[in-house]
N, C-alpha and C positions, 0 to 999 in steps of 0.2 A: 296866786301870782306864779307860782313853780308850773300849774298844768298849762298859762297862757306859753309859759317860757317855754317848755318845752313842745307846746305844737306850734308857736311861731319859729321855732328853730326847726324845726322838718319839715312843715310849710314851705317857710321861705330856702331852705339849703339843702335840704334831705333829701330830693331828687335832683339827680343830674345827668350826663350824658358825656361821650366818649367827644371828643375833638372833629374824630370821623364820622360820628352819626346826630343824630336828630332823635332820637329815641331816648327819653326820660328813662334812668332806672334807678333804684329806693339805695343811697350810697351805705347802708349798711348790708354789705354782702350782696348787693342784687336784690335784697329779699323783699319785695313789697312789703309784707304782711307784717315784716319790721316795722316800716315807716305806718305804715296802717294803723297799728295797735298804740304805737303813739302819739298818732293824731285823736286818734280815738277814745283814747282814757282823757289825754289832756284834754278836747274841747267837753265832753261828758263830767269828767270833774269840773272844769269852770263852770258850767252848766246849776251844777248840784251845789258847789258853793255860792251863785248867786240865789237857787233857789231855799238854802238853806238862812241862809242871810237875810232873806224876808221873812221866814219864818221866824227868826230871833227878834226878828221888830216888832212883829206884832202876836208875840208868846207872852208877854204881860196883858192883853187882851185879851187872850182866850180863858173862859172861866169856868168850861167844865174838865175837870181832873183827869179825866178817862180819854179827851183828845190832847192835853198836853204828854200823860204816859206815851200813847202811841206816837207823837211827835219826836219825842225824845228819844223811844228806843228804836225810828226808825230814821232816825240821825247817827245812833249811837251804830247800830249794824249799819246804814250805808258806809262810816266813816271804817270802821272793819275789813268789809269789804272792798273798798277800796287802796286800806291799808296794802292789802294781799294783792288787788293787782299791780300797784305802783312796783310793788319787791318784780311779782313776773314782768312787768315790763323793763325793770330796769337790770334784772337779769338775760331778760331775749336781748335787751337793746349792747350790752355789755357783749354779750356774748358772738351777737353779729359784727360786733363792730372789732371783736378780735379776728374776726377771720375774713375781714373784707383784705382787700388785697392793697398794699401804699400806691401803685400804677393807676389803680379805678379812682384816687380819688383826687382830686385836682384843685376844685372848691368846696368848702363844707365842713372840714373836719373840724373846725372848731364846734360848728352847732352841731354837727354829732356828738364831741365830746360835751357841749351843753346838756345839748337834750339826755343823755347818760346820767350828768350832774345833778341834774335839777329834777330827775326820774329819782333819783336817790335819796335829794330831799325833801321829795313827796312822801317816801315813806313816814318819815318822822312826822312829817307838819298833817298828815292824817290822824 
């Protein structure tokens, strides 16, 4: 639920544009690669939790020993490594959004400060 939150809050608010232009740009800092990375973990985590989630369904069916180990411990490291990008993005995202400037931003800042939030309690809930 945190990785839906956070890429539907940069989705929907995360790009915007100056009053004078027509040109979308990523509201933390300008920086695309901001709003990028968390569009990117979030839909890739949603992703990996529904695909993980089917695997939990039908883990009491499987009955050789040796695909449940490998099921589990590559559950057990994706949920690791994800652990570790949630921190980097919610450090990138924290970080651009101290140095975006209050003038660039107009609409948004709430789902910045969501997306920020909810980047934060991905760490844990990994």
């Amino acid at each position: 639920v945190f990785a839906l939150i956070v890429f539907a809050c940069l989705v929907g608010e995360g790009y915007t544009n100056l009053p004078s232009s027509t040109q979308l740009f990523c509201i933390f800092n300008h920086n695309e690669n901001a709003c990028r990375y968390g569009i990117g973990i979030g839909v890739l985590a949603f992703l990996a939790c529904i695909f993980f989630f089917m695997v939990d369904i039908y883990f009491p069916q499987i009955s050789n020993t040796t695909d449940r180990k490998y099921l589990v411990l590559a559950d057990l490291g994706f949920s690791g490594l994800w652990t570790f990008l949630w921190f980097v993005g919610f450090c990138f995202l924290t970080n651009q959004w101290a140095w975006t400037r209050a003038e660039d931003v107009h609409i948004g800042a709430d789902s910045a400060r969501a997306a920020i939030t909810f980047s934060f309690f991905s760490i844990f809930s990994w």
